[in-house]
C-alpha positions in Angstrom: 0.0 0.0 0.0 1.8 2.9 -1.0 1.7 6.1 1.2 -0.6 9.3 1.3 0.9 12.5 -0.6 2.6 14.7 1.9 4.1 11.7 3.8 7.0 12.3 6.2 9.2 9.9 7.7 9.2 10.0 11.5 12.5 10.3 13.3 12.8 6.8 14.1 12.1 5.7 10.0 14.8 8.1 9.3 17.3 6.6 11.6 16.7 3.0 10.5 17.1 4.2 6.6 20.2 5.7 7.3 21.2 2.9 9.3 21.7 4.5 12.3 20.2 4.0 15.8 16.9 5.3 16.6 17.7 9.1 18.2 20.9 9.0 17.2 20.6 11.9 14.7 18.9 14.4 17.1 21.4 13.3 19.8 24.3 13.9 17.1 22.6 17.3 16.4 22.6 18.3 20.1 26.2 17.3 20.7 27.4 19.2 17.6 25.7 22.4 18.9 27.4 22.0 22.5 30.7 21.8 20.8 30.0 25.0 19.0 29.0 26.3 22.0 32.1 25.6 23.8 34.5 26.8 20.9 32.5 30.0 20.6 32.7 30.8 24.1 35.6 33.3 25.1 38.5 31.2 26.6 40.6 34.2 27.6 40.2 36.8 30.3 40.2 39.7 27.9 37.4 38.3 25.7 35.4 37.3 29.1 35.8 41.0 30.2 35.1 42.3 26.8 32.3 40.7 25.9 31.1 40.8 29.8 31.3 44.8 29.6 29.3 45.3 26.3 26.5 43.1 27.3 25.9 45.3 30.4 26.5 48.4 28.6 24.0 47.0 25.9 21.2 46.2 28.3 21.8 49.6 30.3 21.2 51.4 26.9 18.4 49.9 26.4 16.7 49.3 29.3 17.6 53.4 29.5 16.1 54.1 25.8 13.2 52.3 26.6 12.6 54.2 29.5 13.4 57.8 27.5 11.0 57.2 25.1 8.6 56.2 27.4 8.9 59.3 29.2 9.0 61.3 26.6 5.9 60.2 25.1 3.5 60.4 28.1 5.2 63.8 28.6 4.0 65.0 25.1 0.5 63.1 25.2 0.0 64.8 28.3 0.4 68.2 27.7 -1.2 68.2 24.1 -4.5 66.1 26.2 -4.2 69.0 28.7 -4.4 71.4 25.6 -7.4 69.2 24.6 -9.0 69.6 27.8 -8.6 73.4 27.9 -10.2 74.3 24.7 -13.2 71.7 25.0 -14.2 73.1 28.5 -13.7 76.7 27.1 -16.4 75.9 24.1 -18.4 74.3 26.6 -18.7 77.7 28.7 -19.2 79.4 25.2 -22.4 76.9 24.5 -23.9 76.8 28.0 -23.4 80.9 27.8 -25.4 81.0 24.2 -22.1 82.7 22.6 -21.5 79.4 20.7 -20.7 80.9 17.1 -21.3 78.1 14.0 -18.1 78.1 13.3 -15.5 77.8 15.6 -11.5 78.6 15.6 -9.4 76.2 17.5 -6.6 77.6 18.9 -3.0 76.5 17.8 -2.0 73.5 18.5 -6.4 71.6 18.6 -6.7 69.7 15.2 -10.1 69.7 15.6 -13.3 71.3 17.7 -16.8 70.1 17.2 -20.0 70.6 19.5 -23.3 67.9 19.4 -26.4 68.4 21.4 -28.6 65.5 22.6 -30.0 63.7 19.7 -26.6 63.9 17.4 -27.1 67.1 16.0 -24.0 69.2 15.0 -24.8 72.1 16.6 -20.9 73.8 15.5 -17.8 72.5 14.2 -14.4 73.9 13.2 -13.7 73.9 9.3 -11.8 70.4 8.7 -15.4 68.8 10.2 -18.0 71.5 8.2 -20.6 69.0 7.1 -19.2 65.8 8.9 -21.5 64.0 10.9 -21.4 63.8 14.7 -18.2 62.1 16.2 -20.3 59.8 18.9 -23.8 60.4 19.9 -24.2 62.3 22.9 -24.7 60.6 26.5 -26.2 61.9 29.5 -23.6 62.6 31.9 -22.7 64.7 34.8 -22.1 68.0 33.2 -18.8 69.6 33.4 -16.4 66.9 33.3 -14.5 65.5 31.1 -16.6 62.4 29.7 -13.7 60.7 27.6 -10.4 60.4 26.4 -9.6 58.2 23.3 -6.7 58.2 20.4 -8.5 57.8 17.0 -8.3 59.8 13.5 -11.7 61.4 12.8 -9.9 63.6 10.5 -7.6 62.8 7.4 -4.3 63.2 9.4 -1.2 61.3 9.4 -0.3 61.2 13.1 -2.1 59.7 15.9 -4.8 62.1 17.7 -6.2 62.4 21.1 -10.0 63.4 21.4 -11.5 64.7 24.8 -15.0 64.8 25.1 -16.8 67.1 27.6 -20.3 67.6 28.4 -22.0 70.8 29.7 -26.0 71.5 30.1 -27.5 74.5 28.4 -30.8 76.3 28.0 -31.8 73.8 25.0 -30.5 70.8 27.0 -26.9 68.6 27.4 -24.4 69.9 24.8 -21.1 67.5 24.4 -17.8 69.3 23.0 -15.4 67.3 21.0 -11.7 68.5 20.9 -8.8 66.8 19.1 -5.2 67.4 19.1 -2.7 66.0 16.9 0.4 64.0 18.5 2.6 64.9 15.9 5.4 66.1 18.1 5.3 63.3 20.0 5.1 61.1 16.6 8.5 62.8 15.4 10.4 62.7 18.4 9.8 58.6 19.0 11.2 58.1 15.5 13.8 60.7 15.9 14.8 59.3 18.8 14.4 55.8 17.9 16.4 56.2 14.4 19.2 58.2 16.6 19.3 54.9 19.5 19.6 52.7 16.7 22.8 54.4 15.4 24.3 55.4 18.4 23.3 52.5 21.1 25.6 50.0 18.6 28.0 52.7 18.0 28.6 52.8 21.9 28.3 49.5 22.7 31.3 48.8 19.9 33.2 51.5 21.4 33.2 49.8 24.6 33.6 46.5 23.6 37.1 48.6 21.8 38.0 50.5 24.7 37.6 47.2 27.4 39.6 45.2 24.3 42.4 47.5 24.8 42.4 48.5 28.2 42.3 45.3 29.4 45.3 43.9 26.9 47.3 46.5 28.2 46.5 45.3 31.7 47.4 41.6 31.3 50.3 42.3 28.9 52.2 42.4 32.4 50.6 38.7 33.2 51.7 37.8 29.9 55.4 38.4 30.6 54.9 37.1 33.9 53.9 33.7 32.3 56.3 33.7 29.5 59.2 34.2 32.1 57.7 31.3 34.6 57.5 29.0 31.9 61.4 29.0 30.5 62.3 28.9 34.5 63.9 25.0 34.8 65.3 23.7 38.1 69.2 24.5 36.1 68.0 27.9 36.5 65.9 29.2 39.1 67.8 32.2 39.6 65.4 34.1 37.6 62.7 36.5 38.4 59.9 38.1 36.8 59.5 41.5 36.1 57.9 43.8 38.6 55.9 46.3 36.7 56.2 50.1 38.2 52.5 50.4 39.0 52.4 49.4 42.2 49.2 47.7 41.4 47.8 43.9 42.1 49.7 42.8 39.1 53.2 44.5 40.4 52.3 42.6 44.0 51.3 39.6 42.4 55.2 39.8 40.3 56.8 40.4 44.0 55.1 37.4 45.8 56.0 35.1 42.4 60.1 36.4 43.0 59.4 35.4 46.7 58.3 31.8 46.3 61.0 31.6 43.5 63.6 32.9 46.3 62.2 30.4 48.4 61.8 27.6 45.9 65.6 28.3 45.0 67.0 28.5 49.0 64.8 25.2 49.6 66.8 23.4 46.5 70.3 24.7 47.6 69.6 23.2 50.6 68.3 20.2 49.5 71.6 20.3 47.0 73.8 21.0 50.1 71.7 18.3 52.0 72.4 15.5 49.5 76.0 16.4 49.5 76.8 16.6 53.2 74.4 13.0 53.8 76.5 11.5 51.0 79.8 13.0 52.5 78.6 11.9 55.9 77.9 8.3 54.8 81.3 7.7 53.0 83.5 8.2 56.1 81.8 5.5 58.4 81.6 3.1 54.7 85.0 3.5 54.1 86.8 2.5 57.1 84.1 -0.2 57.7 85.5 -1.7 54.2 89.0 -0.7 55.3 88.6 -2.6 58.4 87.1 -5.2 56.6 89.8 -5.8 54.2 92.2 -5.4 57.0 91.0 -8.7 58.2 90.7 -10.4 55.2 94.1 -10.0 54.3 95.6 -10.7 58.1 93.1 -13.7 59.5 95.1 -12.9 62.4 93.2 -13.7 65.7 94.2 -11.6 67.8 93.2 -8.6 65.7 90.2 -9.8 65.2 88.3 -8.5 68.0 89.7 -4.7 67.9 88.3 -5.3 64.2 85.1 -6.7 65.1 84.7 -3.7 67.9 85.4 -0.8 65.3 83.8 -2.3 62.8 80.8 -2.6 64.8 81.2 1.3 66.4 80.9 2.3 62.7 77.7 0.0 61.8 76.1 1.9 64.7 77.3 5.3 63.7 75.7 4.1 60.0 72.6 3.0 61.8 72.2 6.1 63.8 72.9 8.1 60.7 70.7 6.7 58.8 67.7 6.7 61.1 68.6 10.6 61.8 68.3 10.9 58.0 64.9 9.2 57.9 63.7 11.4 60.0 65.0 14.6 59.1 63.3 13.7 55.6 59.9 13.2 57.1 60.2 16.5 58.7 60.8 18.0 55.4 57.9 16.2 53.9 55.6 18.8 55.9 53.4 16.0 57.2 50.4 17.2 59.7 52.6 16.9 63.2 50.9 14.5 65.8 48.6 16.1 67.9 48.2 13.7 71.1 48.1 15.1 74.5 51.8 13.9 75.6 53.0 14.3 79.7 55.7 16.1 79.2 56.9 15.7 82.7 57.4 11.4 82.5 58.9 11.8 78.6 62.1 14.4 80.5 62.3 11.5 83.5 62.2 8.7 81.9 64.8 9.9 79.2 66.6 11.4 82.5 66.8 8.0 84.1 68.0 6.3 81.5 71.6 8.5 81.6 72.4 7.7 85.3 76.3 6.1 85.1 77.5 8.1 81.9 80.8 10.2 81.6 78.9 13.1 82.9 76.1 13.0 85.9 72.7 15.0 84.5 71.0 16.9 87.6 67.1 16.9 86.9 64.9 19.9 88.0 61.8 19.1 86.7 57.9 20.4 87.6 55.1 18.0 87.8 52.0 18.0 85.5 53.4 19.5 82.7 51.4 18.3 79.5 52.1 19.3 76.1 50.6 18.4 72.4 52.7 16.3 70.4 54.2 12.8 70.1 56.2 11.0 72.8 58.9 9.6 70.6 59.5 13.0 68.9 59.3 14.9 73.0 62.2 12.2 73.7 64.1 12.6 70.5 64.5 16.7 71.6 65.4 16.1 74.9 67.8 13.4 74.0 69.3 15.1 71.3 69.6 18.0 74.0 71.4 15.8 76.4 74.1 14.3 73.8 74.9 17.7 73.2 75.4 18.8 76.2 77.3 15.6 77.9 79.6 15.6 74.4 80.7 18.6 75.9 80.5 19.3 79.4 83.2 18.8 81.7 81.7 17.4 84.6 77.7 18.9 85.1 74.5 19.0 83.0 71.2 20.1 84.5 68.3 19.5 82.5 65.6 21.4 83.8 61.6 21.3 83.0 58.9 24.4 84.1 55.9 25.9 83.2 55.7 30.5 82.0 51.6 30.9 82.9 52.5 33.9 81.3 53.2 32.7 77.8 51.4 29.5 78.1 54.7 27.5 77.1 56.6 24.7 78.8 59.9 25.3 79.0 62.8 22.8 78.6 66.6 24.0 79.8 69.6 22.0 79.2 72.7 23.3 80.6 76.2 22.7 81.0 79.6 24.0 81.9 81.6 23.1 78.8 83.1 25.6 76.4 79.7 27.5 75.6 79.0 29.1 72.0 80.2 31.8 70.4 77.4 34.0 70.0 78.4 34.3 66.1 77.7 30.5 66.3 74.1 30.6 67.8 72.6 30.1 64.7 74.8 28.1 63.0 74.8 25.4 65.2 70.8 24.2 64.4 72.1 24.1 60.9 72.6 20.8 59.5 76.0 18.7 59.1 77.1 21.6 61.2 79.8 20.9 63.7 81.8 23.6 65.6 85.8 23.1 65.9 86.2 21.2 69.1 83.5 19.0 68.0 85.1 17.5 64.8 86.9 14.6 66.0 85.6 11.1 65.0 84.9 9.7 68.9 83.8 12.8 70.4 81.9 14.5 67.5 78.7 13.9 66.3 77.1 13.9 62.8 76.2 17.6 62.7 72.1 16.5 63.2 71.7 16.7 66.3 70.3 20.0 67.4 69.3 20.5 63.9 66.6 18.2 64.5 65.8 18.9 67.7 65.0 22.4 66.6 62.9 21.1 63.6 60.8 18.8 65.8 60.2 21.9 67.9 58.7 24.1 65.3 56.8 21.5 63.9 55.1 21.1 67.1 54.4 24.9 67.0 57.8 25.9 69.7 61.4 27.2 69.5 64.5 26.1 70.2 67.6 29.1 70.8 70.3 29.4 72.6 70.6 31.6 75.2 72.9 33.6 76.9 75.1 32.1 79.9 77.8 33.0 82.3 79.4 29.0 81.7 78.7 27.1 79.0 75.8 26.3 76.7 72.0 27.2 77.4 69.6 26.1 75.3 66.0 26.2 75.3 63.2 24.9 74.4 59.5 26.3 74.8 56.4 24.2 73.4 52.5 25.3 73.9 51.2 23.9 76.6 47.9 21.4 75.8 44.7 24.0 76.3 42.2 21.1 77.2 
């Protein structure tokens, strides 16, 4: 059966004939148009501000020349009705006086005048309506007041016109007065001012759109060389800055704070640089005489040697050991990890590390307050106070006190080590939390340490929001350490 004339095939129909799946046209149609979309909308931040100013300049000016030709019409509607309504209730105290002449003038600016009695009788009529019939029959009304307004033409005119109508009682009964007045002027300013929006409204929006183009290249050329710079800068040259622009703007602060985390970015890989070399440095000493040792007994299987061998070869596996673990964690301090937060007794972490130096080379004297409780981790509180103690002992000559109190006033605890060795040279206060740092009368192989010490000690500190300084003293070193004390 063949089909009726004007047949269409359905969606579906034309899927299967074009051997696709039902919908998949339409679907295909929609994803074509959002990919359209998305490559005609403005990827940069000049065309977003561009196009973002001339749409809001676009609706203001018209939302504005909408509103002037509004108010400009009702303005001139109103004042030629007004006009109206002054002539039609002057007639209309001509006719109820009996002075109502056949013929009657309009003054300037009424199109039109025309007076009907009661049964639709033209009772007078300016020239343009001399033998034109009655605009509306008459209707009794209150007499005196202005019966009607309407816009109509009841003469050949070109322009709209507004008619009032009011109705006055005379000897011979209710007389209704007709007045027109053309809106002409209010006719030839709409298009006047509607053919001058439709030039200039585009004109202005395109001069915006131009202006906001240029000013806003001109902005972000500085971004631009910002970029450009921060692209070629490679970790072989991080030297480099960006150039601050002279106008002290967001842009010119924006420059600064990039040259800031550069400076930092570059100070954090020198140090990591130095870091690498010192660790490496560090690890080759205690490597090479445990191989030298090694190889000492290899090639004399001597007995008797064999235990000074074993013993030094054993020191140095414990200095690797301790070096290594002082690495490890030194690393994880640097990996900027969320320090623990556990509410840690201060008080038994400085005894117990205390008690376990009674018997060594030099006697530590304990002075330490009860209840104190901190924020932190136990293992990192004893790796301070330890680190602390080593360095004091290493060189004291016969005293350390180790001392633990509470400052109400700055809600800290603070932790003093002292002792009555050599001190440091105040040009070495700093110096001495650095790492692989060892002053001179620490350098020797037995007595010295690895240089980490009190560098991480002083880490662990800040990590766990304290300090560690050193402090002034009449004998020796005085270091100290403040942490927060736990608020709950």
């Amino acid at each position: 059966m063949g089909r009726a004339t004007g047949w269409r095939p359905t969606v579906a129909e034309r899927d299967e004939q074009s051997g696709a799946a039902p919908g998949a046209l339409p679907r295909r149609a929609i994803a074509l148009l959002r990919r359209l979309a998305r490559r005609l909308r403005p990827r940069s931040v000049r065309a977003r501000a561009t196009l973002g100013a001339s749409a809001v300049v676009a609706l203001a000016l018209g939302v504005a020349s909408f509103g002037l030709l509004g108010l400009l019409e009702n303005n001139l509607t109103r004042n030629a009705q007004a006009d109206a309504e002054r002539q039609a209730v002057l007639t209309a105290g001509l006719a109820a006086e009996g002075r109502l002449d056949t013929v009657l003038t309009p003054d300037r600016g009424i199109d039109f005048l025309q007076v009907v009695d009661a049964h639709g009788r033209v009772l007078a009529a300016s020239p343009n309506l001399r033998g034109r019939p009655a605009l509306s029959a008459a209707r009794p009304s209150e007499p005196g007041t202005v019966r009607g307004t309407w816009n109509g033409r009841p003469v050949r005119e070109e322009h709209r016109q507004r008619v009032v109508q009011v109705t006055v009682a005379t000897g011979s009964g209710l007389v209704t007065v007709y007045a027109g007045t053309s809106l002409r002027e209010a006719d030839a300013a709409d298009e006047f001012i509607r053919a001058s929006l439709i030039f200039a409204v585009p004109l202005l929006v395109l001069t915006v759109a131009l202006v906001t183009w240029r000013v806003t290249g001109w902005a972000l050329r500085p971004v631009e060389a910002i970029r450009a710079e921060v692209a070629e800068i490679s970790d072989r040259d991080l030297h480099r800055r960006v150039p601050v622009p002279g106008s002290q703007d967001e842009i010119a602060r924006l420059a600064a704070t990039m040259n800031t985390t550069l400076d930092r970015l570059e100070a954090s890989v020198i140090r990591q640089r130095q870091f690498i070399a010192d660790a490496s440095h560090e690890l080759r000493s205690p490597i090479t005489v445990l191989r030298t040792q090694l190889e000492v007994a290899q090639a004399h299987p001597d007995p008797d040697l064999w235990g000074e061998l074993v013993n030094g070869a054993l020191e140095d596996t414990v200095r690797l050991q301790d070096l290594a673990s002082d690495l490890l964690l030194l690393a994880r301090l640097d990996t900027a990890q969320t320090p623990p937060s556990a509410a840690v007794d201060l008080t038994e972490v400085v005894r117990e590390v205390a008690r376990a130096r009674k018997g060594d080379r030099v006697a530590v004297d304990t002075e330490i307050a009860p209840g104190v409780t901190v924020r932190g981790s136990a293992l990192w509180l004893a790796r301070i106070v330890t680190n602390l103690l080593d360095n004091a002992q290493r060189h004291a000559d016969r005293s350390v006190l180790l001392a633990l109190r509470v400052d109400e006033a700055h809600g800290t605890a603070v932790l003093e080590v002292r002792d009555d060795g050599p001190g440091i040279p105040p040009a070495d206060r700093e110096r001495v939390f650095e790492r692989f740092t060892r002053l001179d009368d620490a350098r020797s192989r037995d007595q010295g340490g690895s240089g980490l010490g009190l560098a991480i000690a002083r880490d662990i500190a800040t990590h766990l929001g304290g300090s560690l300084t050193v402090q002034d003293s009449e004998r020796g070193a005085h270091l100290v350490a403040r942490l927060p004390l736990d608020a709950t």
